[in-house]
N, C-alpha and C positions, 0 to 999 in steps of 0.2 A: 425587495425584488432583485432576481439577478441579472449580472450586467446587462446580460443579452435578451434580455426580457424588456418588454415593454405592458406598461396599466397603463388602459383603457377604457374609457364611458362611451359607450357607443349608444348614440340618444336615437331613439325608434319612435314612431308613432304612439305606442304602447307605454313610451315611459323611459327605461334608461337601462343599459344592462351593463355588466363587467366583462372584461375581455381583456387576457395577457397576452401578448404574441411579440415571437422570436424580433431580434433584428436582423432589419434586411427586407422583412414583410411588408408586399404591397398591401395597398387598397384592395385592389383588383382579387387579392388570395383571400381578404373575410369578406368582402359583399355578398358572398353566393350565401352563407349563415343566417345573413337577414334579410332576403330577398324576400320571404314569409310575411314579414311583415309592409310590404307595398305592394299595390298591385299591378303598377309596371316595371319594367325594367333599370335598376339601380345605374344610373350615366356617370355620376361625379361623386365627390362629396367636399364637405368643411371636416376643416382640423383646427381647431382652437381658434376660428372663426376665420380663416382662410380659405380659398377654393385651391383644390387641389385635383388634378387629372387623377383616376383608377392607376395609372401604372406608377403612379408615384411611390415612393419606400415610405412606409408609416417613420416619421423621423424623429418621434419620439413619444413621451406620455401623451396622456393631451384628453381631449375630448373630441369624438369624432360623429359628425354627424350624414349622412346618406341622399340624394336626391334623385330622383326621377325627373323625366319632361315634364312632370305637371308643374314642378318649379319654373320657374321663368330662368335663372340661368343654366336650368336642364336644356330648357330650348336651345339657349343661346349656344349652350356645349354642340348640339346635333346639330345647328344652324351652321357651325362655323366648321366643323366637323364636314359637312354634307359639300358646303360649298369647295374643301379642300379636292374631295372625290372629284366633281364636277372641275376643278380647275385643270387636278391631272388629265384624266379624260380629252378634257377639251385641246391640250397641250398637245398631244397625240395625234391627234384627229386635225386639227388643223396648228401645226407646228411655228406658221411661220402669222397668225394672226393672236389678237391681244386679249382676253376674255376681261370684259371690265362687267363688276358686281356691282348693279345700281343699286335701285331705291325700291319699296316695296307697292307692291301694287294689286288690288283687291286684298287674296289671300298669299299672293303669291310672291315672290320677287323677279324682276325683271333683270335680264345681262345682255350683253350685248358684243360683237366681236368686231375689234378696231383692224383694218386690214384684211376686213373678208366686206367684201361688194355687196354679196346678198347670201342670205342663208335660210336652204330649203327646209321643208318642214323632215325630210327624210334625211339631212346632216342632225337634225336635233336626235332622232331615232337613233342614228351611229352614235353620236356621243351618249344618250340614254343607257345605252346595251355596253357600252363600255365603260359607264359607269358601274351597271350591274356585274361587270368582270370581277374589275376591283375589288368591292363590296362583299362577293363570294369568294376570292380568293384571303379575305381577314387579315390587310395588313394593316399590322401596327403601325398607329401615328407616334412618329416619335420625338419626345420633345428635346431640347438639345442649350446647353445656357453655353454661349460663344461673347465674344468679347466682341464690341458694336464695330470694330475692324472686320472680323472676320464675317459677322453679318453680310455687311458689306459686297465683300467678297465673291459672297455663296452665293448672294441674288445677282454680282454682274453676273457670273459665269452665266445663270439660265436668263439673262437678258432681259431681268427685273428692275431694268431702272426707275421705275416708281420708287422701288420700295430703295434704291441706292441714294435717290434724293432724297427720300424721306428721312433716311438712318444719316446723312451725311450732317444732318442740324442736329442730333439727338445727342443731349449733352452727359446720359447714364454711358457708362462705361462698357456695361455687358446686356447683352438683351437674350431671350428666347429666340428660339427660331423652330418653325417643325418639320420634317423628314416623313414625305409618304414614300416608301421607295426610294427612287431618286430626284424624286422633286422637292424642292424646296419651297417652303412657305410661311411667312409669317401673319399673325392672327393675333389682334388685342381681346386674347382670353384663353381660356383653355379649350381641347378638345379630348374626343372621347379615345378611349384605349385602342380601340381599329376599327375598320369598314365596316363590319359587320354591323354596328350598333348603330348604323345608321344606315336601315336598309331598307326603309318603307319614303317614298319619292315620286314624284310626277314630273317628268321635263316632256314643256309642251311650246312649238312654236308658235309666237305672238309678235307682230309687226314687226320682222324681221332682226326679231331676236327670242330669246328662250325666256321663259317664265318657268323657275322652280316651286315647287309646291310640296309643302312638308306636311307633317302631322300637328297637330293645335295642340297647346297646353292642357284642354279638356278633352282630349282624344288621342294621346298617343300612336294608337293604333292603328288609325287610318287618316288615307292621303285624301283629304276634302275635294269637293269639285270646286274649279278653279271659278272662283267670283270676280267678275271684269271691273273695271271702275273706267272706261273711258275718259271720261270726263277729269277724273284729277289724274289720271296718265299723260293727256294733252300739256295741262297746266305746270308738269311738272318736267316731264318734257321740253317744255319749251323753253322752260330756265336750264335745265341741260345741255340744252343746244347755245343756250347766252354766255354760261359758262368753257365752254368749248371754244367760241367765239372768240372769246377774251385770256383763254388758255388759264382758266382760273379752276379746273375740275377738279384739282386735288389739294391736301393738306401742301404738300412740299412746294407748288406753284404760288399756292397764296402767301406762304412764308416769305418765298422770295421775292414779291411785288411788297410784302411790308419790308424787307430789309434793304430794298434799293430807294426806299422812301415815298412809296407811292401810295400808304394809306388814305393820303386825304381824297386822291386821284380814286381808291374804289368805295370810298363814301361818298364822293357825287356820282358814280355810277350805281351805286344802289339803289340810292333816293330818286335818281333820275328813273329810274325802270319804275321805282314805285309811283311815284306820280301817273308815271306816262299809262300803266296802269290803271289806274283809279282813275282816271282823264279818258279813258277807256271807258268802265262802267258806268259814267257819271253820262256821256254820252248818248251810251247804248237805253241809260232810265231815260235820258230827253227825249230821245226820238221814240218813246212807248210814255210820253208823258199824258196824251190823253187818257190813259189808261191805267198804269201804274201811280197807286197813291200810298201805296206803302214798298218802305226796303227791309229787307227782313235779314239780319247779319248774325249767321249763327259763324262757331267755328271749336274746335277744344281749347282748354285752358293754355294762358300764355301763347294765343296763335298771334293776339296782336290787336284782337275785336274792338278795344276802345279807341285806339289812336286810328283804327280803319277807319270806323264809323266818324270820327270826328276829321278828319281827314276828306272823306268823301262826299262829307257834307260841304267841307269851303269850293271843294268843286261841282257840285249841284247849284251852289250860289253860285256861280262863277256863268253857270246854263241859264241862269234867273229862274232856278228852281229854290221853294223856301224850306231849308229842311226843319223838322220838329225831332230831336231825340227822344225816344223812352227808352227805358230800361227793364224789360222784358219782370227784371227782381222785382221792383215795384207791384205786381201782380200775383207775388206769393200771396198764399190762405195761411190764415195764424198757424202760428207752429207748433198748437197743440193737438189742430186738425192735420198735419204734416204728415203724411203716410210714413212707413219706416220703412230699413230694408230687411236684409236677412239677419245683421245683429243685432235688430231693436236699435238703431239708430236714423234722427230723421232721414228722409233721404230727398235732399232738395232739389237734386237731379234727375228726380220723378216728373213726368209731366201732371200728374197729379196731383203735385205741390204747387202749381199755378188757376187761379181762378180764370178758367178758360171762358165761363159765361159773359163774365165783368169784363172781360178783356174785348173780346168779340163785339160784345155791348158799343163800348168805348169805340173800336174801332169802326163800326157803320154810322156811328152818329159823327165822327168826325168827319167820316166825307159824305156823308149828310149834309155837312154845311152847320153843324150843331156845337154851341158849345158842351165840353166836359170837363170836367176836374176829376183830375188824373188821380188815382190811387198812387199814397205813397208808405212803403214798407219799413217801418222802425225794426231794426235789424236787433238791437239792445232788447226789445220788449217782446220782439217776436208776432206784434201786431201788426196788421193791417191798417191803415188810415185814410182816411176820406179830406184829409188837409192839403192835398198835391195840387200843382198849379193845375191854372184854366186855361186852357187851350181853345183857337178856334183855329179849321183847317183853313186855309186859305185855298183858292180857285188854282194856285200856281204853287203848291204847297205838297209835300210828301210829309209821311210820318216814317223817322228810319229809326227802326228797334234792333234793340241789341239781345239778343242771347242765346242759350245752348239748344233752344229745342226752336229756332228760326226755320229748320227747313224739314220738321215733322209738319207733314199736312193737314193732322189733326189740332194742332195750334189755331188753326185759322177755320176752323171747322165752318162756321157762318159769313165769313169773308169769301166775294167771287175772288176765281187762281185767278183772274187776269189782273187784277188791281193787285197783286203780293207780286214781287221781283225781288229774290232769295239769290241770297250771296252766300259762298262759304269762304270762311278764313283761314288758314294754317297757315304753318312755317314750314315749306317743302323742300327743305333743301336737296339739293344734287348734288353737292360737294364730297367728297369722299376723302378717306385718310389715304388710300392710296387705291390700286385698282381692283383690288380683292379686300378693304375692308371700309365698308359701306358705314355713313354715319344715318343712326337712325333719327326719323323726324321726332321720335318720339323724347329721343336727350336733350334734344335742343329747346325743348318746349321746358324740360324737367328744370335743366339748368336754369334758364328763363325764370322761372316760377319761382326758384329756391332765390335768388338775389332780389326778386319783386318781393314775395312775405319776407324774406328779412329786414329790409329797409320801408316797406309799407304798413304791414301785418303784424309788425312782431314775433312773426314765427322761426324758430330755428330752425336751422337747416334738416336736422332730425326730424322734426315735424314736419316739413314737406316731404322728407322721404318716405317718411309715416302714412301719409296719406296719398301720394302718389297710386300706389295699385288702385285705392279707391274711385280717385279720380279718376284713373285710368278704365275703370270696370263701368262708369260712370259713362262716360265715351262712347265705350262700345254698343251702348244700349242705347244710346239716347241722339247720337252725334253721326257716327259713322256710317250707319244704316242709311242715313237719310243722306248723304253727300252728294249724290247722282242726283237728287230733286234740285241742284242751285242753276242756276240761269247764268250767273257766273261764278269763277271760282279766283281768287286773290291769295296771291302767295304772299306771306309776311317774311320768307326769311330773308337774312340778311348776308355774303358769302362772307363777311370778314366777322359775323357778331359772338362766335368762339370766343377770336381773338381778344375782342374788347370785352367779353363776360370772363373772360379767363380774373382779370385782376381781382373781379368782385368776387366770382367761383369759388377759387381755390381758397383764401383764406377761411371761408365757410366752410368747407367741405373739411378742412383739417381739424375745423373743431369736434365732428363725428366722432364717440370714442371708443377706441377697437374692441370693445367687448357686449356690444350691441348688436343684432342682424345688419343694420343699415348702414355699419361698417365697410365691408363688403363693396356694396353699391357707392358709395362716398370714395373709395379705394379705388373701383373702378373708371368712375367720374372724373379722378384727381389723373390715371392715367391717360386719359382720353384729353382731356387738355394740353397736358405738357406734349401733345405732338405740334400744339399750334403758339408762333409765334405771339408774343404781349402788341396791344396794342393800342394806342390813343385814343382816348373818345371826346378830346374837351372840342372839336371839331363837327362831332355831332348836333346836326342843326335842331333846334327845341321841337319841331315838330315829325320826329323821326320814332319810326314804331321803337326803337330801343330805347329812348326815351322813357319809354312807362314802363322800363325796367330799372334800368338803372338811375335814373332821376332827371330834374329838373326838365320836364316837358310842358311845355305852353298849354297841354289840355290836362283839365280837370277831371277828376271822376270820383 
């Protein structure tokens, strides 16, 4: 090949094709060739299993491969992409307030303006419309590698001191930064070649602030109607507001309260909320105790469910309420009746895969006043068992169950709703890496998960990330739909528990080896950490939801 040439595998849906091109050739200049083959819009691509932005210079041989939004880090390009536009925009329009990019909410994300009192539903319209300026006039984003001084720099002059605090601890030498115009901004990822590519959006005002609304991974194409979640907006909310309080909302804040030595100082203020919480709900069951004889604790993976459930139970004793656990597993149907999903694999996160008759059963004869004997599930054999202990309910006694499908209402189909008081679980955080890049709830749970099977499960870290989407798709079907049915909702996160998964994380994650997909994801993982300082856990009390991740916790399961 000559010099100036560049061989290429350019891997399609289809298969794999050849492809020479000049140096100096972007991404950007062969996507249009294989556009034929996807049926939406080509956003990014990998290069020898990197991500890399469209305007980048093909930089060498390699293997190259293509994505759309239907990828998830296609999203993530348009998401980060989109919120750029809307940052400018907002800069504009109201110059002398703060645009902070929270947390997600329904379908949508939620932001909010530090130094603006109130904001009309017709300021969101001005920013809207001046968004769609932007967008039509197709500026390039442009990315830019600066030395973390000059970083620095670029964000005092536009009066980003987040992001000045942030980079002041960053011990790499040179970072990205991106250029819409003349604004500045930085983004943990890549985004798309210009405005253009991110032109399909909804910005609509909600409790005095904006909710953005993009296009789904299964729908490119259009901007969904915006699904409310009240309920875990409050919940999540109001640990925003705590965070606020405590001036702990960002990556760079919390750094600094661990390097002036005050870790141990936001481990009893974590534990202290969570109690005061759960001392909360345990509560709110006594005073519906004539009525309420079961807790139903659902929540997704790694929210927290088992140290909740056994946690809320010493505070039910504590009401002279008697609690009984079950475990929702125990009630699978053999696994050779297991329904499956779409790859021929069982799918135990079907509600289908639970003996809903036997269950129901169980449950009226208990507050019956009846003994039963609990069905117990041999995981190894994949059988059902009728060996599980005897149970009788007592007069002052609840039954608190733990699992994924707690706040489907077909669970309890022959159960009256007034006797079920449904709790949901997650880890919501509201902590942010800075004021434009949002952590999502969903890595924290990831992270979570990957240091639990490795030390629990056996599983490597590959294998969590392996099964991750599924999990994930698991969720959506089974878990999230139902959220709005809990009675209460129980945050598990933690604001410092980055810091103390970082020690466990990272050496996990380095063992991912770069020439697998889940590379990538491991890579990006491994950056999302290093923005948060390390930090001591032998302080951690045994009964603390991080506990049943990283070990030695006082409850069993």
């Amino acid at each position: 090949m000559a010099d100036n040439l560049f061989s290429l595998k350019i891997s399609v849906p289809e298969g794999e094709k050849a492809e020479s091109v000049a140096k100096g050739t972007k991404f950007i200049d062969i996507a249009p060739k294989y556009q034929e083959y996807y049926k939406f819009r080509i956003i990014g691509a990998v290069f020898n299993n990197e991500f890399c932005d469209l305007s980048k210079e093909i930089p060498g041989e390699g293997k190259v491969e293509f994505f759309t939004m239907e990828n998830r880090d296609g999203y993530l390009f348009y998401l980060r992409s989109i919120f750029f536009v809307m940052i400018k925009a907002a800069k504009e329009i109201f110059p002398h307030a703060v645009l902070h990019i929270e947390y997600s909410i329904g379908n949508g994300y939620y932001c909010w303006f530090e130094g603006l009192e109130w904001l009309e539903a017709g300021d969101v319209e001005r920013i809207s419309a001046r968004m769609r300026e932007i967008i039509d006039a197709d500026i390039p984003f442009v990315r830019q590698n600066v030395t973390t001084e000059q970083a620095i720099e670029e964000f005092r002059k536009q009066d980003l001191l987040d992001k000045v605090s942030l980079f002041k601890i960053r011990t790499q030498p040179r970072t990205n930064i991106y250029w819409l115009g003349s604004t500045v901004g930085y983004f943990s990822g890549y985004l798309l070649p210009s405005t253009s590519y991110c032109s399909k959006f909804h910005l609509m005002h909600y409790k005095n602030g904006i909710v953005l609304i993009i296009p789904t991974q299964s729908d490119p194409d259009t901007v969904p109607a915006f699904q409310d979640s009240p309920k875990y907006f409050d919940i999540i909310q109001e640990h925003s507001e705590w965070l606020d309080i405590l001036e702990l909302d960002t990556c760079a804040k919390l750094n600094d309260w661990i390097r002036r030595g005050f870790s141990q100082k936001i481990i009893l203020l974590c534990e202290a909320l969570h109690e005061k919480k759960l001392s909360k709900i345990a509560d709110e069951i006594y005073r519906r105790r004539r009525m309420v004889r079961i807790v139903s604790i659902a929540g997704p993976s790694s929210s927290g469910k088992t140290t909740t459930a056994n946690r809320l139970c010493v505070q039910l004793r504590v009401n002279g309420i008697r609690p009984f656990l079950i475990s929702l597993d125990d009630y699978f149907i053999d696994r050779d009746k297991t329904p499956k999903d779409e790859k021929g694999e069982h799918d135990f996160e079907s509600l289908a895969a639970i003996n809903i008759e036997l269950f129901n059963k169980n449950l009226n004869d208990l507050m019956a006043g009846k003994a039963v004997t609990l069905p117990r599930y041999d995981f190894k054999t994949g059988k059902s068992c009728s060996d599980g202990k005897t149970i009788v309910l007592p007069e002052n006694g609840v039954l608190v169950i733990e699992g994924i499908h707690g706040l489907n209402p077909n669970l309890y189909a022959d159960v009256p709703k007034y006797n079920v008081y449904k709790i949901y679980v997650s880890a919501l955080t509201a902590l942010n890496i800075d004021n434009h890049n949002r952590i999502p709830t969903t890595d924290g749970r990831l992270i979570r998960r990957m240091v639990r099977d490795f030390q629990y499960r056996g599983h490597s870290p590959v294998d969590t990330l392996k099964r991750w989407a599924s999990v994930r798709s698991g969720e959506d079907k089974n878990i999230f739909p139902y959220q709005e049915n809990a009675d209460a909702m129980f945050n598990s996160t933690f604001v410092c528990e980055f810091s103390i998964l970082k020690k466990y994380a990272e050496p996990l994650l380095r063992q991912v080896p770069t020439d697998i997909p889940e590379y990538r994801e491991a890579k990006r993982l491994l950056k999302f950490l290093s923005f948060f300082e390390e930090m001591d856990d032998s302080t951690l009390p045994p009964n603390s939801i991080l506990r049943e991740f990283v070990g030695d916790s006082i409850f069993r399961w």
